[in-house]
C-alpha positions in Angstrom: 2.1 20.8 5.0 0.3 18.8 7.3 -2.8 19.4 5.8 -1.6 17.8 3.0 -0.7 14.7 4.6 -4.0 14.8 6.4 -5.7 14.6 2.8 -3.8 12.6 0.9 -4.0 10.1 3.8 -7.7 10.4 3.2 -8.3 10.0 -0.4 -5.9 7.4 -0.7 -8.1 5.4 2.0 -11.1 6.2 0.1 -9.3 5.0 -3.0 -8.1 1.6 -1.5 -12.0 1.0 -0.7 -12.7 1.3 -4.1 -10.0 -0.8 -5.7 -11.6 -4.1 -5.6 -9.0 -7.1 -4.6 -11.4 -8.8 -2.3 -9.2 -11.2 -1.3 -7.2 -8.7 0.5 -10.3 -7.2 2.1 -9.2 -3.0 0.7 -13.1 -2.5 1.3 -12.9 -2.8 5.0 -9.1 -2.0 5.6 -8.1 0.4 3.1 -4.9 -1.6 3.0 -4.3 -1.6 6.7 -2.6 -4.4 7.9 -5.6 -6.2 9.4 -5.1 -9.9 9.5 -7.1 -11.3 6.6 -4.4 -8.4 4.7 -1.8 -10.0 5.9 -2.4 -12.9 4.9 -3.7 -12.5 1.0 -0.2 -10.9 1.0 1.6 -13.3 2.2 -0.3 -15.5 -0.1 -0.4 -13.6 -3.4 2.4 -10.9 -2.8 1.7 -7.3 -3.5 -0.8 -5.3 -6.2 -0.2 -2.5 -8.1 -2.3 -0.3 -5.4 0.4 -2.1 -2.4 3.1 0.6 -1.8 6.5 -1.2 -3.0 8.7 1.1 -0.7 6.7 -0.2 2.9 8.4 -2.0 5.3 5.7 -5.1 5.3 7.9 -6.2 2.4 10.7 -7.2 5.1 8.8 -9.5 6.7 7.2 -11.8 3.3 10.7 -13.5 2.2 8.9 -14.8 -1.2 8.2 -10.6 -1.9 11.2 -9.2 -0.7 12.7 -8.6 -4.0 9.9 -6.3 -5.2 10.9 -3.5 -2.2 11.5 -0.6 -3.6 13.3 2.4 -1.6 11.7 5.4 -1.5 13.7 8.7 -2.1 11.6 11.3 -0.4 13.5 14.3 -2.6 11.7 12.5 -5.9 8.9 10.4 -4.2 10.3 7.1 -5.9 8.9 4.1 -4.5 5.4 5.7 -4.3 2.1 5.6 -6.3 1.1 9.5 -7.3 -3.1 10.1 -7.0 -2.1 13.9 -8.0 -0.3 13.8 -11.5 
């Protein structure tokens, strides 16, 4: 299982560097929170690739309302790069 984790951590980095969305700089963070991250959004709110169910929706007021939580038994809340 933690294999798994292991490689879905990694594809989905590789994924993020591949998205585009250079104002939220995926190339070099692979949607880390690195600073010029935080700030596109905090700026322009979240993208389809964002994960809806993190908790860096808390702290953006304006994009609080797009949270989604995440029920681990279904994996609601989270984008699938398997199926």
């Amino acid at each position: 299982m933690a294999a798994a984790s292991v490689l879905a951590k990694v594809r989905r980095d590789a994924y993020m560097g591949t998205v585009g969305c250079e104002e939220y700089g995926f190339a070099d963070n692979a949607g880390y929170p690195s600073p010029v991250h935080q700030e596109a959004l905090a700026r322009l709110g979240p993208t389809e690739h964002h994960r809806l169910s993190w908790s860096y929706l808390d702290d953006l007021p304006r994009w609080r309302h797009l949270k989604r939580h995440r029920d681990p038994a279904v994996g609601e809340g989270q984008a699938s790069f398997f199926g």
